[in-house]
N, C-alpha and C positions, 0 to 999 in steps of 0.2 A: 504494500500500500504506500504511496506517494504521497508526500506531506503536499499541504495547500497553502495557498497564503488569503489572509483577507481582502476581497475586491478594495473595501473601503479604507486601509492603513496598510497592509500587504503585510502585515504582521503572520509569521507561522502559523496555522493552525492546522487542525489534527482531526481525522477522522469522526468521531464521538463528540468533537464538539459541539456544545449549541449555543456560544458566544463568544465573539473575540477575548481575550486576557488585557488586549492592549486599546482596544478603543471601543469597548463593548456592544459591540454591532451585535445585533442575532445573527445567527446562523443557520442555514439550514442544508441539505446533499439536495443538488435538482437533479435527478435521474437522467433527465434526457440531455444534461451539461455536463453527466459523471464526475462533478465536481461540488465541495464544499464552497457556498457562497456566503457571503453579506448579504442578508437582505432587508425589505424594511418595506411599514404598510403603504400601499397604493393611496396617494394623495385620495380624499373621498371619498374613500371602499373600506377605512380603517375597523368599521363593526363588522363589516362581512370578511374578516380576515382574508383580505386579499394582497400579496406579496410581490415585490418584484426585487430585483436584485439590486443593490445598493451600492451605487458607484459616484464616481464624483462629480459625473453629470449626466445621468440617467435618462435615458430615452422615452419618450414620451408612447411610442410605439412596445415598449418592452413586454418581453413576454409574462404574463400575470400568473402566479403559484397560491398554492393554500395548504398548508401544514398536514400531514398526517393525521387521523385522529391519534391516532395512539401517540402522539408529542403529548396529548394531555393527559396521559400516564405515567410520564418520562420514558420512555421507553422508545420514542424512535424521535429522529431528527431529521428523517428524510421528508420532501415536498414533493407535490404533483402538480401537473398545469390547471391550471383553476376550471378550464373546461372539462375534466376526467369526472366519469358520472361519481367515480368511487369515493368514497372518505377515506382511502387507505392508500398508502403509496405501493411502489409496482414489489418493494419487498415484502410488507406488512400483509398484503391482501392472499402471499403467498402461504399465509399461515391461517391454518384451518380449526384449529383447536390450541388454546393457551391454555397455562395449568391454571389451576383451581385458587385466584387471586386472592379467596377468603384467607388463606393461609398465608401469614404473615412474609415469611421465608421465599415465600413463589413467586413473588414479585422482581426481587432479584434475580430469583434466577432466570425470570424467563425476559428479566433485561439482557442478562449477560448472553444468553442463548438469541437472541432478536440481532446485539449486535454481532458475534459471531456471522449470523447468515446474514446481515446486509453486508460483511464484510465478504463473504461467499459471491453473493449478488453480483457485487463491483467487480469479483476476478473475472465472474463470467460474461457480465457485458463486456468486460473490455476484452475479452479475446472471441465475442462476436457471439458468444452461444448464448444468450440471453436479451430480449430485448430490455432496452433502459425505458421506453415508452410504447408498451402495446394499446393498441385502440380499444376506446369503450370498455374502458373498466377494465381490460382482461387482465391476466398476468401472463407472465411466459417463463417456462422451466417446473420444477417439479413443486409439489407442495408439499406441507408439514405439519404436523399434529407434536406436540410439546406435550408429554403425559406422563405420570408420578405413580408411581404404584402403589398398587391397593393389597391388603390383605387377601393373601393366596389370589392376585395376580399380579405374576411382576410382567414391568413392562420391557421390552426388547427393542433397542434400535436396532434398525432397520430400514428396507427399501422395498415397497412391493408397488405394481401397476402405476407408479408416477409418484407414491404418500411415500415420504420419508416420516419414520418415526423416530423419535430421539427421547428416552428418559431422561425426565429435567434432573434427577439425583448426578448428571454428570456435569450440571453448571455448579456444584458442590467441590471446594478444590479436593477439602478432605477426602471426598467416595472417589473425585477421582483418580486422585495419587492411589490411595486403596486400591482401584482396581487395574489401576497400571503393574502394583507391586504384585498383584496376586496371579494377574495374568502374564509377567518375568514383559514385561511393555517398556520399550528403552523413550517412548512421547506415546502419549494422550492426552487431546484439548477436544474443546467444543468443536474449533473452528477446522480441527480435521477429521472429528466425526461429522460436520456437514460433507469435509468435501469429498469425504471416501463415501459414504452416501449419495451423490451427486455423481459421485462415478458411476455408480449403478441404473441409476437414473438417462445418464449418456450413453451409458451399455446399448440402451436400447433405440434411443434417439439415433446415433452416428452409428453403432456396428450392425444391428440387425435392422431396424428401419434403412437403414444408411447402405445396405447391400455390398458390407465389411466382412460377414462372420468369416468367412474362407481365408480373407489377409489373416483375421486376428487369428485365426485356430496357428496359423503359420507360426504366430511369435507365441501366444501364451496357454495354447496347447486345448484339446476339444471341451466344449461349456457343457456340450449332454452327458456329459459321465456324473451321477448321482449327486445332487448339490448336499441334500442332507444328509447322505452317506457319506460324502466326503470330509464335513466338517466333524462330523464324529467320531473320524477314524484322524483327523486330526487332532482334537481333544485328548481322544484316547490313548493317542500317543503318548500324549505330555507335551503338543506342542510338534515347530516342524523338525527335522530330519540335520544331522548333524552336515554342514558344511552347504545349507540351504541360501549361504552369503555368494558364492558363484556364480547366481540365478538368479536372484528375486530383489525386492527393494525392501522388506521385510518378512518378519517370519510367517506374519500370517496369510503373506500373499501365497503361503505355499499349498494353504487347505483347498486351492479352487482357483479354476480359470478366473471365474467371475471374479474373484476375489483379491487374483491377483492384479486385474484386470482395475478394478475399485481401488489400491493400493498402488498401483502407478502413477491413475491418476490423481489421486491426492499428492501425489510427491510431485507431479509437476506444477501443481497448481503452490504446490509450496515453493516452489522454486522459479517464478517468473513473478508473486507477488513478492518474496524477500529481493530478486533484482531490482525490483523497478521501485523499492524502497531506496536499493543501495544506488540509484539510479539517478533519482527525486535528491540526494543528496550532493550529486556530483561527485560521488566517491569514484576516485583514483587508485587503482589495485596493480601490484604485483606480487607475486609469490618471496617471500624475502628467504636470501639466498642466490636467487638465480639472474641471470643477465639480461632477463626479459625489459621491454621497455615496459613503461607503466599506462596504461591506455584508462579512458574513462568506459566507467560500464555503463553498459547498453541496458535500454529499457526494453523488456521483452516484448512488449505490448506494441512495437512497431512491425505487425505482421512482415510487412515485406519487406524488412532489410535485415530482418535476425535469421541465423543461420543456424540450426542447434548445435552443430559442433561451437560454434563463437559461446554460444549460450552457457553450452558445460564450458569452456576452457574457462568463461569468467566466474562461472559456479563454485570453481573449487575454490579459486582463492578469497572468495566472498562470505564460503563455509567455514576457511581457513582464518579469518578473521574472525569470525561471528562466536566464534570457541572460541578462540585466543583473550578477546574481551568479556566473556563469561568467565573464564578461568580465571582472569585477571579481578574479579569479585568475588572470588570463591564459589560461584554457582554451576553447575554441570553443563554436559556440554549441550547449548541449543540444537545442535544439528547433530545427533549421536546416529548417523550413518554414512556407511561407504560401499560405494555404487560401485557394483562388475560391472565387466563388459555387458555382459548380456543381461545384467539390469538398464543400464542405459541404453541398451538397445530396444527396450521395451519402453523406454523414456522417448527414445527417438518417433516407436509406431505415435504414441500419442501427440505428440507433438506436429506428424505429420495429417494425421486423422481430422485434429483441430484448426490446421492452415489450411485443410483441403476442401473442411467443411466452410469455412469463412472465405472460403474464393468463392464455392457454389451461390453458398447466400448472397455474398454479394452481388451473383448471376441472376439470382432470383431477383433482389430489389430492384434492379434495373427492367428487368422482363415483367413484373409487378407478379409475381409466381412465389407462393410462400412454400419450399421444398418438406417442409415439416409439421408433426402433428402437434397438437399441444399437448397431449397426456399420452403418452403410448403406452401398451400394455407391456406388462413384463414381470419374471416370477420374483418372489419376496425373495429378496437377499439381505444377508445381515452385511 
């Protein structure tokens, strides 16, 4: 994620915010600007909260905005065009069920879980697989149900026919160090239980709507061999198979195509939002040691001039930094993995899958041809 600055003082500001620090403008994300603005009520319109962006000499013609509802819960900061029939912006409207707000506690969590996924939202508009403004109310990408468990039944996240489900006990840091420790997990956060969820999601969007399965069976081996039987015999194991680090980007990509398939792509989507942080800063990288000259990193998000080999070469020493300054705190390492060959080659299929799919689209919006569904079906995967 790429820092912003404020239209109206150009002061830093930061994702989650909803007010300047430095010249306390409001804030708000305009979806269809993918960017954190200034903004301020429309001269006349100030009871019917109507917004425009707040500059230093503001257009008469400007585009008009209206807060989220859910801003009046604190819970979101994003805005819509004041013409959108919906009261909910294009990530909020994505969410089908929230926990049970009676409960003192679920409030936070299902803040911290809301921004996790508009944090999701933003990687995916910006590498084209999401609209930032679909027509009339809709939404575009998968939805979500936030749910708490009940006596004799727990809840399971998951991915089935387009619903991602997520137990809010995981916006808990407590339960989820616990259940990182207990399942031997070197990271678990929210924000990559949405996006390995979301991988699933795209499983179905890009490979099998997308008329891929034959590429993918190539790199990550055939999906019809028993999903629940697999993961069982995973389990059962204790986990995957010694020396499963020559092949995979984690262990548990090793229970299941789909799974590994899920666990790819989270790792790329981690690995093109930490660029385009290191990116948004102007950081200047070389490997120290070596004779290389020191180049500035690239922001992945410019489809057509990033190459993935450029991408991994600036990766590592981005990683290599990213520890070295955790270490340098005493805290472990943020990026506790290292990529085989033939992990990054399955880095490569997605990478390619998602530039191939965003030239099509692009073919589409020009042709006025929308190539995709809005919910595809597809089996529950954890």
């Amino acid at each position: 994620m790429k820092t912003f600055h404020c239209d109206h003082c150009h002061h830093p500001i930061f994702f989650e915010n909803v007010q300047c620090l430095q010249c306390g403008s409001e804030l708000a994300f305009l979806p269809d600007r993918l960017a954190l603005c200034a903004v301020e009520s429309v001269p006349g319109h100030e009871d019917e909260g109507l917004l425009r962006r707040k500059t230093r000499k503001p257009r008469a013609d400007a585009p008009q905005y209206k807060m989220c509802s859910n801003a009046q819960l604190q819970a979101c900061n994003f805005a819509l065009p004041a013409s959108d029939p919906s009261a909910y912006c294009v990530s909020c409207r994505q969410t089908h069920m929230v926990p049970d707000l009676s409960v003192p506690e679920n409030h936070e969590r299902w803040y911290r879980i809301e921004v996790a996924k508009r944090r999701l939202f933003y990687t995916l508009a910006r590498l084209g697989l999401a609209s930032p403004n679909p027509p009339d109310g809709q939404g575009d990408g998968p939805v979500f149900e936030f749910l708490a468990d009940l006596p004799g039944q727990q809840v399971i996240t998951g991915h089935a026919n387009g619903l991602i489900t997520l137990n809010i006990a995981e916006a808990d840091d407590t339960e989820r160090v616990r259940r990182r420790v207990a399942l031997h997990e070197p990271y678990r956060t929210l924000l990559g239980h949405l996006r390995h969820e979301s991988g699933h999601f795209y499983w179905d969007r890009l490979i099998k709507d997308g008329g891929r399965t034959e590429a993918f069976r190539e790199v990550f081996g055939d999906e019809t061999v028993d999903y629940t039987q697999a993961l069982n015999a995973y389990y059962d194991a204790g986990g995957a198979p010694d020396g499963w680090e020559t092949q995979y980007v984690s262990a548990y990509a090793t229970s299941h195509p789909w799974e590994d398939w899920a666990e790819t792509w989270a790792h790329y989507l981690h690995m093109v939002d930490l660029m385009e942080t290191a990116s948004s800063y102007n950081a200047k990288l070389v490997v120290p040691g070596t004779d290389e000259e020191t180049e500035e990193v690239t922001d992945p998000f410019e489809r057509d001039g990033v190459d993935f080999d450029h991408l991994v070469d600036q990766w590592i020493p981005v990683t290599l930094m990213l520890n070295s300054l955790n270490r340098s705190l005493g805290q472990e390492d943020a990026y506790p993995f290292a990529l085989s060959r033939a992990a990054l080659e399955k880095l490569r299929f997605v990478h390619n899958v998602i530039d191939e799919q965003c030239r099509l689209s692009k073919k589409a919006d020009r042709s006025g041809v929308t190539p995709r569904a809005p919910f595809p079906a597809g089996s529950g995967r954890a």
